[in-house]
C-alpha positions as CSV (number, residue, x, y, z in Angstrom):
1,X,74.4,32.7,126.2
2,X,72.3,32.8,129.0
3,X,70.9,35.4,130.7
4,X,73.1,37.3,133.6
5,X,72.1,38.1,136.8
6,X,73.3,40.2,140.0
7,X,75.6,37.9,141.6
8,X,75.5,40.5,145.1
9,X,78.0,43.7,145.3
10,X,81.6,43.6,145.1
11,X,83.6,43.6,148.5
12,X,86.4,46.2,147.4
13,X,89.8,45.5,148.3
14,X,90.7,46.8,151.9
15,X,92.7,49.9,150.8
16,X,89.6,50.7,148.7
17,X,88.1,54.4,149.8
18,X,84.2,53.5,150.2
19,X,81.6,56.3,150.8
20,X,78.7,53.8,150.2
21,X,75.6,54.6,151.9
22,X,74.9,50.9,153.5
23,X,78.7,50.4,154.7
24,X,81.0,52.1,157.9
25,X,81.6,55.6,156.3
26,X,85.4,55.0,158.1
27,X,86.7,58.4,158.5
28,X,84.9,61.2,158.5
29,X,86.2,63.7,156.2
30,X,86.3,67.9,156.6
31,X,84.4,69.1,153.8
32,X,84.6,67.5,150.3
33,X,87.0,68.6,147.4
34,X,85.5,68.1,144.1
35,X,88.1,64.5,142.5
36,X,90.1,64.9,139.2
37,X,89.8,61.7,137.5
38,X,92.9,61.0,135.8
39,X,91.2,61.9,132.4
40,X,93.6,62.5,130.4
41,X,97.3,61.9,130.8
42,X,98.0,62.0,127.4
43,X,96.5,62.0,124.0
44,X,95.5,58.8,122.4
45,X,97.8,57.8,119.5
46,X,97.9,55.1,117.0
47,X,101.4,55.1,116.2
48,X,103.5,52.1,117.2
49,X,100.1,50.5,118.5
50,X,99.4,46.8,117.3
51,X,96.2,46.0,115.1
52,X,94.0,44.0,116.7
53,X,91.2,41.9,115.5
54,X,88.2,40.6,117.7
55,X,85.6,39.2,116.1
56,X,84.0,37.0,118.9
57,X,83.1,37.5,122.9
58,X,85.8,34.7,123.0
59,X,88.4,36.6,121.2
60,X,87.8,39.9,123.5
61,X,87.8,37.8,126.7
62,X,90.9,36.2,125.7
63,X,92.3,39.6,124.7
64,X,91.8,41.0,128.3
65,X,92.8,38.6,130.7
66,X,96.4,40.3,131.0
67,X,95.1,43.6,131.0
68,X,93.8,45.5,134.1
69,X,90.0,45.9,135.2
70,X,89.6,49.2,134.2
71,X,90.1,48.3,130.5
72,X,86.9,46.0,130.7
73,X,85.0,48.1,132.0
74,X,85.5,50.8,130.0
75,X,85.2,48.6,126.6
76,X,82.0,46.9,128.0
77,X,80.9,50.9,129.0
78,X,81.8,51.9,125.5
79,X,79.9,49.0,123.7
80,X,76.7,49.5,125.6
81,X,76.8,53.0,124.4
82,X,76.9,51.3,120.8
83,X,73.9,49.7,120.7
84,X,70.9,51.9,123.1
85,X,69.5,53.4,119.6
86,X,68.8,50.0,118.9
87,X,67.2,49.4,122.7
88,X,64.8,52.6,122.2
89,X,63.2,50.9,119.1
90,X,62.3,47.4,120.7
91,X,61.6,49.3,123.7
92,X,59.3,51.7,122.0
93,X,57.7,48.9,119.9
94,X,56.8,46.3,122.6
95,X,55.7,47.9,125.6
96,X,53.6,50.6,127.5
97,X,55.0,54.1,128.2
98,X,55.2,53.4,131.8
99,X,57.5,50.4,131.5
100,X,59.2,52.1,128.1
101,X,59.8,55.2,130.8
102,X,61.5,52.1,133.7
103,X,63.4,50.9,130.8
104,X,64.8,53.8,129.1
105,X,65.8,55.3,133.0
106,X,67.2,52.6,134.2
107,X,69.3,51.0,131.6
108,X,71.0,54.8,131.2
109,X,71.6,55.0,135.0
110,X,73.3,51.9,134.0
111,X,75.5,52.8,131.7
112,X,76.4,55.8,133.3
113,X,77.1,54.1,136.3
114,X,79.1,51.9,134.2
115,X,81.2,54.7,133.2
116,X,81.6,56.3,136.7
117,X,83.0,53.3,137.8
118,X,85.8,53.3,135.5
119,X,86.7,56.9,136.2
120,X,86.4,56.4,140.2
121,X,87.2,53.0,140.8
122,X,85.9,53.5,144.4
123,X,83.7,50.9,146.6
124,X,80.9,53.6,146.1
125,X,81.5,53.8,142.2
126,X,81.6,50.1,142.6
127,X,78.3,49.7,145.0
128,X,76.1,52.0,142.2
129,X,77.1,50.2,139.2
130,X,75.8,46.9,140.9
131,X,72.5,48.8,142.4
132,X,72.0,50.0,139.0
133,X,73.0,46.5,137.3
134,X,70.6,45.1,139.6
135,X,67.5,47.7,138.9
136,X,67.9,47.8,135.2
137,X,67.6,43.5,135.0
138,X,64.6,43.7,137.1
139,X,63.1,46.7,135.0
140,X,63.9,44.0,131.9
141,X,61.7,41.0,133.5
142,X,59.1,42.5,134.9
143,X,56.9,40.2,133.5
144,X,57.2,36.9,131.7
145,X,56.7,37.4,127.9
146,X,58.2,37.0,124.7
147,X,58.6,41.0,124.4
148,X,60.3,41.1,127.6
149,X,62.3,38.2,126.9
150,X,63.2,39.9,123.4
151,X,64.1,43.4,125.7
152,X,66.2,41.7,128.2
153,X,67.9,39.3,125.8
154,X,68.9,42.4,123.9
155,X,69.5,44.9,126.9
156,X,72.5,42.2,128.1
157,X,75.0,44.3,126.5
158,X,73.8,47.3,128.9
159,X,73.6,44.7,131.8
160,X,76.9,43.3,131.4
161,X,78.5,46.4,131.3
162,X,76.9,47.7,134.7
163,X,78.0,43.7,136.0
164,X,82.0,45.0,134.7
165,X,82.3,47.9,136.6
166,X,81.0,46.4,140.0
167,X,83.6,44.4,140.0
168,X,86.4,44.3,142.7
169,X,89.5,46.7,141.7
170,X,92.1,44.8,142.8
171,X,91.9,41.1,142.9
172,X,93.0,38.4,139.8
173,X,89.5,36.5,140.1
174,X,87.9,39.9,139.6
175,X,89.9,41.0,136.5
176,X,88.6,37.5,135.4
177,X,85.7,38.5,135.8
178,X,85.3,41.9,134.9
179,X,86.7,40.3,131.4
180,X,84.2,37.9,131.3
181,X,81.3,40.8,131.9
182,X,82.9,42.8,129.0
183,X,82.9,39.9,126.5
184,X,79.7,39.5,127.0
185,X,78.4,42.6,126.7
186,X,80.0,43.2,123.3
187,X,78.5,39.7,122.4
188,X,75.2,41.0,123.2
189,X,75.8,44.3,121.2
190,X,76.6,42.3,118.4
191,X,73.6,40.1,118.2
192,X,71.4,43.0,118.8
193,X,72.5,44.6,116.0
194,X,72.8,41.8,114.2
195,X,73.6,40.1,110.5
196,X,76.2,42.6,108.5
197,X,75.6,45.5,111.3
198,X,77.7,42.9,114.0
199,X,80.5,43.1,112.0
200,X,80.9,47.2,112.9
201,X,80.3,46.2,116.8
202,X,83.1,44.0,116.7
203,X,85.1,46.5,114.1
204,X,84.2,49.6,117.0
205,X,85.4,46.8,119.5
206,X,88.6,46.3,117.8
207,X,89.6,49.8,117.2
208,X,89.2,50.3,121.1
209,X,91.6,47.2,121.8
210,X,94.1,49.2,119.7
211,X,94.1,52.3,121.1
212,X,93.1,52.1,124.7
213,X,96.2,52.6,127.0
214,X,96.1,49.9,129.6
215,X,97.8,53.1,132.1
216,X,95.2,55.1,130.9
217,X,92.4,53.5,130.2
218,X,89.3,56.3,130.8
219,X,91.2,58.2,127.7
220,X,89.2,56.1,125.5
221,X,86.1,58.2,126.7
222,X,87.6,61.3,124.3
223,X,87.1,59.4,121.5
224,X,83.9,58.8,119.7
225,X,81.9,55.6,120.3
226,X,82.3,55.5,116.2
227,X,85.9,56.7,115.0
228,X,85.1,55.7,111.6
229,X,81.4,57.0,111.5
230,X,78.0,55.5,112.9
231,X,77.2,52.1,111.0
232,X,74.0,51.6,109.1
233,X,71.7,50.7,111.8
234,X,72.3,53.7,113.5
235,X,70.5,56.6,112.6
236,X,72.9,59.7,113.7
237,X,69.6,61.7,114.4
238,X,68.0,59.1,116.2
239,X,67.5,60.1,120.7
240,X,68.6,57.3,121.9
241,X,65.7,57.4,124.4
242,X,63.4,57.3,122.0
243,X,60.9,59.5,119.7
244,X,58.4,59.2,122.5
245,X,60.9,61.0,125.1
246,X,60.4,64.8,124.3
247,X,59.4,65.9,127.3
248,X,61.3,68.2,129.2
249,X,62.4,65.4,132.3
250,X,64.6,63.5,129.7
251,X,66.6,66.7,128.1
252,X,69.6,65.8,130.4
253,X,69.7,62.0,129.2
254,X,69.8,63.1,125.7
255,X,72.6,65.7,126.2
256,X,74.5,63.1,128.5
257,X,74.4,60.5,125.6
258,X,75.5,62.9,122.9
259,X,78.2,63.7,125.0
260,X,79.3,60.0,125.5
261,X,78.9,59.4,121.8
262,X,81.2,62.0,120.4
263,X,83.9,61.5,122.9
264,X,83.0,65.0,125.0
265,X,81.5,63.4,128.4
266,X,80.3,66.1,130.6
267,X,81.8,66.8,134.0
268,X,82.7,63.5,136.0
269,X,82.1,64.6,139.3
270,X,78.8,65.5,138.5
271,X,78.0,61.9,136.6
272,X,79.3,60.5,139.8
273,X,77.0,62.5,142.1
274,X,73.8,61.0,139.6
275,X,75.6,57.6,140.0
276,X,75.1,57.4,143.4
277,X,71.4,58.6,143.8
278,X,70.0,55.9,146.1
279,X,67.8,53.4,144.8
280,X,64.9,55.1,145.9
281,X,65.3,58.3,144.2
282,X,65.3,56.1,140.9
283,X,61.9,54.1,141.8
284,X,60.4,57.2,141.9
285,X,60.7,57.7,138.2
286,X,62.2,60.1,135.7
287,X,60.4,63.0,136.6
288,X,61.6,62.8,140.2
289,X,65.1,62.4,138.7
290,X,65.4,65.2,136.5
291,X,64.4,67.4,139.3
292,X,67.5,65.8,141.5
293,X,69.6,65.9,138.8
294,X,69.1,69.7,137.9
295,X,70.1,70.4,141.9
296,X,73.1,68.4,141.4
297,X,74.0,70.3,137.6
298,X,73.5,73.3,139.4
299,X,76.3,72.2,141.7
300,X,78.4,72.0,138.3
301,X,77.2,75.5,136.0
302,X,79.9,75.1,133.7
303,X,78.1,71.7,132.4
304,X,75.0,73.6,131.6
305,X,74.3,73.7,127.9
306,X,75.7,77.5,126.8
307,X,72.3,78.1,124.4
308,X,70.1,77.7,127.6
309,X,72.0,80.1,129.7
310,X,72.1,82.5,127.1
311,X,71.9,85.7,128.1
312,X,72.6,84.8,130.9
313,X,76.4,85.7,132.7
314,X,78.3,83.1,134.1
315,X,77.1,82.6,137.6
316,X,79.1,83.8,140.6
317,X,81.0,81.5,142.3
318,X,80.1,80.5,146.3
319,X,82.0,81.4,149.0
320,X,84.5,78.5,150.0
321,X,83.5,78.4,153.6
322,X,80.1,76.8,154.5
323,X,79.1,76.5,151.1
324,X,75.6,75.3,150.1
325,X,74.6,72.0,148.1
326,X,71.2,71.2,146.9
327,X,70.8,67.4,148.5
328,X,67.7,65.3,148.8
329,X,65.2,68.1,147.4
330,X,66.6,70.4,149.7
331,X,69.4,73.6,150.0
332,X,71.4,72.3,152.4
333,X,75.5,73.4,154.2
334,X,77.3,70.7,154.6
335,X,78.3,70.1,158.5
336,X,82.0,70.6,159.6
337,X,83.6,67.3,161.2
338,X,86.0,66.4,163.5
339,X,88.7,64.3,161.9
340,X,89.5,60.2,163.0
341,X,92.5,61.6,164.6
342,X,90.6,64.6,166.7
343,X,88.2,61.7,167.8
344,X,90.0,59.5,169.2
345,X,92.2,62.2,171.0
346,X,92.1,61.8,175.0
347,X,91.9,65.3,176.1
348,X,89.8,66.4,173.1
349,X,87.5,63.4,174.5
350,X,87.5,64.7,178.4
351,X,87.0,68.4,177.3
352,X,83.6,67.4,175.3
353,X,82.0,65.8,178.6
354,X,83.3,68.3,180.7
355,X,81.8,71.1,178.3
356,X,78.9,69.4,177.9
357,X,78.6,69.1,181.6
358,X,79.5,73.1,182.0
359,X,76.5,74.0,179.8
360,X,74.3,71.9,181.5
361,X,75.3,73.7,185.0
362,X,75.0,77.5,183.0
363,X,71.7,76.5,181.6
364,X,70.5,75.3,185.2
365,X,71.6,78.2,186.8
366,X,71.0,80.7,184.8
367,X,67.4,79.5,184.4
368,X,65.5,81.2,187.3
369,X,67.2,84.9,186.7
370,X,68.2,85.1,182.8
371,X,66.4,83.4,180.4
372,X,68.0,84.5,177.3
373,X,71.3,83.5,178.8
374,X,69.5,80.1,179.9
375,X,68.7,79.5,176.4
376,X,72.4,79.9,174.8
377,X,73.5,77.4,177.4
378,X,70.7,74.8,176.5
379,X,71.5,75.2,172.1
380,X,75.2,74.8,173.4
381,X,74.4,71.8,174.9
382,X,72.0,70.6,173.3
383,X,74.9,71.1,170.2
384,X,77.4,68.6,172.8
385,X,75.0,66.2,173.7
386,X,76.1,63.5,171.2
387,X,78.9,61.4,170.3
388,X,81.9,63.5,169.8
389,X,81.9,62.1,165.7
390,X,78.6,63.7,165.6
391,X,79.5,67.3,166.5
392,X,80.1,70.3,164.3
393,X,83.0,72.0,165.5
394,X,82.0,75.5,163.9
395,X,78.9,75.5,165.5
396,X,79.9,74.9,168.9
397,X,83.0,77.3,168.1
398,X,80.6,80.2,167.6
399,X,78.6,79.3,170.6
400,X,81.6,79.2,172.2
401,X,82.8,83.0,171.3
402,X,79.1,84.1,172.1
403,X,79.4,83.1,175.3
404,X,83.4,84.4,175.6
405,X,82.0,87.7,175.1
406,X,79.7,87.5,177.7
407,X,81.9,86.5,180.4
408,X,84.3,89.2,179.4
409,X,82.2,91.8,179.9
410,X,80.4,90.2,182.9
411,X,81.5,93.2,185.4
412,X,79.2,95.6,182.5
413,X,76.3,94.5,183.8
414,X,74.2,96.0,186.9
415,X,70.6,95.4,188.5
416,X,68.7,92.7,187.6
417,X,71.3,91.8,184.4
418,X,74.4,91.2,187.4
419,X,75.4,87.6,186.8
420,X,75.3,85.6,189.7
421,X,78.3,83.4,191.1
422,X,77.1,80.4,189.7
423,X,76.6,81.5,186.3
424,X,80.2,83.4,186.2
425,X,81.6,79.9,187.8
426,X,79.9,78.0,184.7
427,X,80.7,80.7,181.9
428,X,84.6,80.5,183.5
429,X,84.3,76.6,182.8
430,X,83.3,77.0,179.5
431,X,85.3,79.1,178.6
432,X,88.3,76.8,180.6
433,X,87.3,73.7,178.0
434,X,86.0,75.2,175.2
435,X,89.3,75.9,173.5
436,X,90.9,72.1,173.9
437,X,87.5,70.8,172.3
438,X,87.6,73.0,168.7
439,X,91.1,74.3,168.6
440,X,93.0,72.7,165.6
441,X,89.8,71.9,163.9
442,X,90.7,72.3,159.9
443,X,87.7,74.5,159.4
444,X,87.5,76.7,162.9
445,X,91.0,77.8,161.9
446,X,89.6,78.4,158.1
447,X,87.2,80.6,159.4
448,X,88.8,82.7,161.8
449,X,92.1,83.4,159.0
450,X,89.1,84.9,156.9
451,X,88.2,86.6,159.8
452,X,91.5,88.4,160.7
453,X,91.7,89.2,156.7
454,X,88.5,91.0,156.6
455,X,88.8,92.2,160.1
456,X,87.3,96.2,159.7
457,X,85.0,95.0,156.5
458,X,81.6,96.1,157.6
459,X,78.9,96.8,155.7
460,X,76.8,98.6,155.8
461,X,73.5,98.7,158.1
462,X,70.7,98.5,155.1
463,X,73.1,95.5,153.8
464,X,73.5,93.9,157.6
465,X,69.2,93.8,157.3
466,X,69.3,92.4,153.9
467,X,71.5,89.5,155.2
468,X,69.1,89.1,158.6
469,X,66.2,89.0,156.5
470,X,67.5,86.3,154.0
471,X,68.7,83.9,156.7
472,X,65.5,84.1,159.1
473,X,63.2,83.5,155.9
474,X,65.4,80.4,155.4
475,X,65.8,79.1,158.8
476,X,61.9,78.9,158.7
477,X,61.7,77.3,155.1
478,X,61.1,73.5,155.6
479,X,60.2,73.4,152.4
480,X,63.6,74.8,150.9
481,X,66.2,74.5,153.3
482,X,67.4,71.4,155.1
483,X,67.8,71.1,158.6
484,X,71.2,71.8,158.6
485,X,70.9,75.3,156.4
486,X,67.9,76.1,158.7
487,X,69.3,75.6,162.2
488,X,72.6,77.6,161.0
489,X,71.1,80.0,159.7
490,X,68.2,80.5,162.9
491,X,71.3,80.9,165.2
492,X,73.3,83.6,163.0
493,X,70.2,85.7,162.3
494,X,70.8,87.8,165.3
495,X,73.7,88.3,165.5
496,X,75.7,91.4,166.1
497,X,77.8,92.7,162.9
498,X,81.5,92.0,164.0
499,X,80.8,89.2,165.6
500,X,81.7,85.7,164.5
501,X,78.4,84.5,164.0
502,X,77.5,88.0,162.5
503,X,80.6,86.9,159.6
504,X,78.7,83.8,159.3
505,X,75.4,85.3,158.2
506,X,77.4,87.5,155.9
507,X,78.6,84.3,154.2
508,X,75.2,82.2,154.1
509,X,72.9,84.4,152.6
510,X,75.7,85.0,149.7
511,X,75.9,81.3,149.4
512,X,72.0,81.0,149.4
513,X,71.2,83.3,146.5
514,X,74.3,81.8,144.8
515,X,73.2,78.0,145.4
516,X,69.0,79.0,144.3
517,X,69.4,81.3,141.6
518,X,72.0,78.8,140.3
519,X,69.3,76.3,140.6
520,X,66.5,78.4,139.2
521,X,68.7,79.4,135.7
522,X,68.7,75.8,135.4
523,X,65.5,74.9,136.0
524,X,63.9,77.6,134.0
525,X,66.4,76.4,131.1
526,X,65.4,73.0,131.6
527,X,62.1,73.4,132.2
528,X,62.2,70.7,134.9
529,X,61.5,72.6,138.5
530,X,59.2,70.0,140.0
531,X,58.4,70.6,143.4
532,X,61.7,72.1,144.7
533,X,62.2,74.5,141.8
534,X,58.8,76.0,142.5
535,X,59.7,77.0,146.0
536,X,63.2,78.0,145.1
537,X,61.7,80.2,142.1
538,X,59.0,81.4,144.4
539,X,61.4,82.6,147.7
540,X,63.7,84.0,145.2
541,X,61.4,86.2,144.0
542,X,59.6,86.9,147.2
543,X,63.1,87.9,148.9
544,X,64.9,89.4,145.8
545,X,65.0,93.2,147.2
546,X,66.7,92.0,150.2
547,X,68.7,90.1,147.4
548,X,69.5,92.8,145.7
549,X,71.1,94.5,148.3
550,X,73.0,91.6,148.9
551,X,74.2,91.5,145.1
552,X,75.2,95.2,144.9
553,X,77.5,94.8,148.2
554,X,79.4,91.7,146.1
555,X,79.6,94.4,143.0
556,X,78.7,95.1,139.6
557,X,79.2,91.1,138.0
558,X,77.0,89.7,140.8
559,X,74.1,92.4,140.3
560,X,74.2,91.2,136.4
561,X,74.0,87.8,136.9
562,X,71.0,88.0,139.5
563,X,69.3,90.5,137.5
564,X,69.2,88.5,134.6
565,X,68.0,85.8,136.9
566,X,65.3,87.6,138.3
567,X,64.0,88.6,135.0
568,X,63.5,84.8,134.2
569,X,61.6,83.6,137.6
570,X,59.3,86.1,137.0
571,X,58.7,85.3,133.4
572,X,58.6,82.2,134.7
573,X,56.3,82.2,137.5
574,X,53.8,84.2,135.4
575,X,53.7,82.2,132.3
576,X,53.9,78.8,133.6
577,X,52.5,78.4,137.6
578,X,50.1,81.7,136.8
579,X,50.8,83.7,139.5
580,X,53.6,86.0,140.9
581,X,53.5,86.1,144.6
582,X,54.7,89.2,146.6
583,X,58.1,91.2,147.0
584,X,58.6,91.3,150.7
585,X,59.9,94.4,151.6
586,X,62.7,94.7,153.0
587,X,62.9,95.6,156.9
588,X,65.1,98.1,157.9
589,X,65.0,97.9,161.7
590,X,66.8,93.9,162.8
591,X,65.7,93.1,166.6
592,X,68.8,91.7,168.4
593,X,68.7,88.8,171.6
């Protein structure tokens, strides 16, 4: 059988939901609930289930025509699995450790992938399992010789899989060929394990045709890759990335294929969020993606391995508004949105240009007599000045209350503070269109029920500087924070307590030591913090009295956690990047706008 090669992405069926990075993102959606793969429905069972017996790629392909796509692609997922042992030792045996390291990464983002896209059988799912189908055959034939020819020829059963899951979800002629795909890759399992050992690929292969449920298909992931027990060739104690991959940057491969093997896959929204790591986080080796992939495990702490955490306690869970990701290298809040239907709304539309226009006229005239007011008015509109599906509606909503409370108490102020008639006209306009632009929005109304609910809640003033201090050292970390986290976090910092944007800071900096020292444990435990880790571990430490008051005002489980924390960074920090920097102290007095 020859050898197979990217044929170009699937073009998903039109009711397909696609995310995918190089296609119209449709919709934007408010912010993201984690999926619930429909894993599983119900228990496998043998009873009442036909024997069958495949003993050829021409047998399975024949088997599957009637069935649905997702049966393919988990079988061709399942038999990849099978035979990667096998991969590692020709791999290990034929070629240098830079292009064993290309090999052994990119033929397991494949097979995860592989698996993702039977879970989520989305256009995004879809798109990664071809980017990675498409990576791991050019990782294969790098070069022209008979070792590389050996490594691809046997690495087909991994490529074939990957090939099965980009398929189309809905369409006859992609069934076809998602069959095709699956055959193919059990074929090349076989002859890679070849002689008596084919016989248990095709045995393994058979037991899967008899007890996957065509309704249910992903099920067969709770079941061992080997029901009746790992054949001959496979050594149970063998890493299927090899005896050369110790190191610290491959410990979540070898926990993620241990888990596949015994039929105890770790979280699937978190394989789904390595699935679709662009290409370019993958060229730039395993190193670089151990350090992306502990940001996004830290996303997921119950998938952490419980012998690392120990003694560790369970980490606390983030607030649910404006909670904190790590994304790209960086800590980052994920923007609110307008929705499709808020977009294309008429008088949402004329109330964004004649806000936008109302800020312009405050900053203009407020310019010669009050700065400070001047410079609300220009973040507001600097905030507008963009297509209305580019605004964040709980930014400009707290701009927006600022402001309220200025024009409310506009007969307060005397002298040189009086607000002049142009200014009051603008503020009056803004506060006219304001409303029609944010009201309805999912999360403004989110925000403000909290805010009613904990209406009286104030804390107190030591803990009010502890927040101040933790959001102004983040809105001035490039290094840490994203530009989102940063530019949120420079506009709360000054608030005054009571205030909307004053609630706001109350809820980043909780979601900032919760996101980092989340990311830390894990890092420490994994021994993987790369660049990011280092200046997460290092402004954790620096900032951890102001974090401390922080932890005691969210009570006595938080304060255990973070303490425990804390006493790893600084074990950490001393034994393995030989220095400890400095505990900033914590400033008492906060200077106000």
């Amino acid at each position: 059988m020859g050898r197979l090669r990217p044929i170009g992405p699937a073009t998903p069926a039109a009711d397909q939901e696609s995310h995918a990075p190089d296609r119209d993102p449709g919709p934007r959606p408010t912010r993201r609930k984690p999926l619930q793969p429909p894993l599983p429905r119900r228990p496998i069972s043998r009873k009442l289930r036909p024997m069958v017996e495949i003993t050829n790629h021409e047998d399975l392909e024949a088997w599957l025509q009637d069935k649905p796509r997702e049966v393919a692609v988990v079988i061709a997922a399942r038999t990849a699995l099978r035979v990667q042992p096998v991969l590692a030792r020709i791999f290990d045996a034929n070629f240098s450790k830079q292009r064993q390291n290309a090999l052994y990464l990119q033929s397991h983002r494949a097979m995860l992938a592989s698996a993702v896209a039977a879970v989520y059988p989305t256009a995004e799912a879809m798109a990664a399992a071809f980017a990675a189908f498409a990576a791991a055959d050019a990782a294969a034939t790098a070069d022209a010789t008979p070792a590389a020819d050996a490594a691809a020829t046997f690495a087909a059963a991994t490529f074939a899989a990957a090939a099965a899951a980009a398929t189309p979800a809905a369409d006859a002629a992609a069934t076809f060929a998602a069959a095709t795909f699956a055959a193919a890759a059990a074929d090349a399992a076989a002859r890679a394990a070849a002689g008596a050992n084919a016989d248990a690929v095709w045995a393994a292969v058979s037991r899967d045709c008899a007890d996957v449920d065509p309704e249910n298909s992903v099920a067969l992931f709770l079941r061992s890759i080997w029901p009746d027990g790992p054949p001959a060739f496979i050594n149970r104690t063998e890493t299927p990335v090899g005896p050369q991959r110790a190191a610290p940057h491959w410990s979540f491969w070898h926990r993620w294929y241990a888990s596949m093997r015994d039929g105890h896959p770790l979280n699937w929204d978190l394989q789904r969020d390595i699935a679709v790591i662009p290409d370019e986080g993958w060229e730039k080796g395993p190193e670089h993606i151990a350090e992306l992939i502990a940001g996004i495990e830290a996303r997921y702490p119950q998938t952490l391995p419980d012998e690392k955490l120990e003694p560790l306690p369970k980490p606390p869970e983030q607030d649910v508004l404006l909670p904190i990701n790590f994304v790209d290298g960086k800590f980052d809040v994920e923007p609110s949105h307008f929705s499709e239907v808020d977009i294309e709304d008429r008088i949402r539309q004329a109330a964004h240009q004649r806000l936008r226009d109302a800020a312009e006229g405050l900053a203009r005239a407020s310019g010669n007599y009050h700065p400070r007011l001047a410079s609300r008015a220009r973040e507001l509109f600097n905030r507008l000045d963009r297509p209305l599906s580019d605004l964040d509606p709980l930014e400009i909503h707290f701009d927006l209350e600022d402001l309220r409370g200025i024009y409310e108490r506009r007969l307060e102020f005397e002298g040189e503070d009086r607000l002049e008639t142009e200014e009051v006209a603008a503020l009056e306009q803004i506060g006219r269109f304001g409303p029609g632009l944010v009201r309805g929005n999912t999360e403004v109304e989110a925000f403000e029920d909290r805010l009613k609910l904990e209406a009286g809640q104030m804390p107190s003033e030591q803990t009010v500087a502890a927040e101040t201090q933790i959001v102004r050292s983040i809105a001035e970390a490039e290094d840490l924070a994203g530009e989102n986290l940063r530019s949120m976090s420079g506009g709360v910092a000054n608030a005054e307590e009571g205030s909307r944007k004053g609630f706001a800071r109350r809820i980043l900096s909780k979601n900032t030591l919760v996101a980092v020292g989340t990311f830390c444990a894990l890092a420490i435990a994994n021994k993987v913090a790369g660049d990011s880790g280092a200046a997460g571990l290092s402004w954790l430490w620096q900032q951890s009295e102001a974090a401390r008051v922080i932890a005691v005002e969210q009570g006595a489980s938080f304060v255990a956690w973070f303490d425990a924390v804390l006493v790893e960074v600084r074990e950490y920090l001393a034994t393995t990047l030989g220095s400890v920097p400095e505990i900033r102290p914590l400033r008492r007095s906060r200077g106000r706008d």
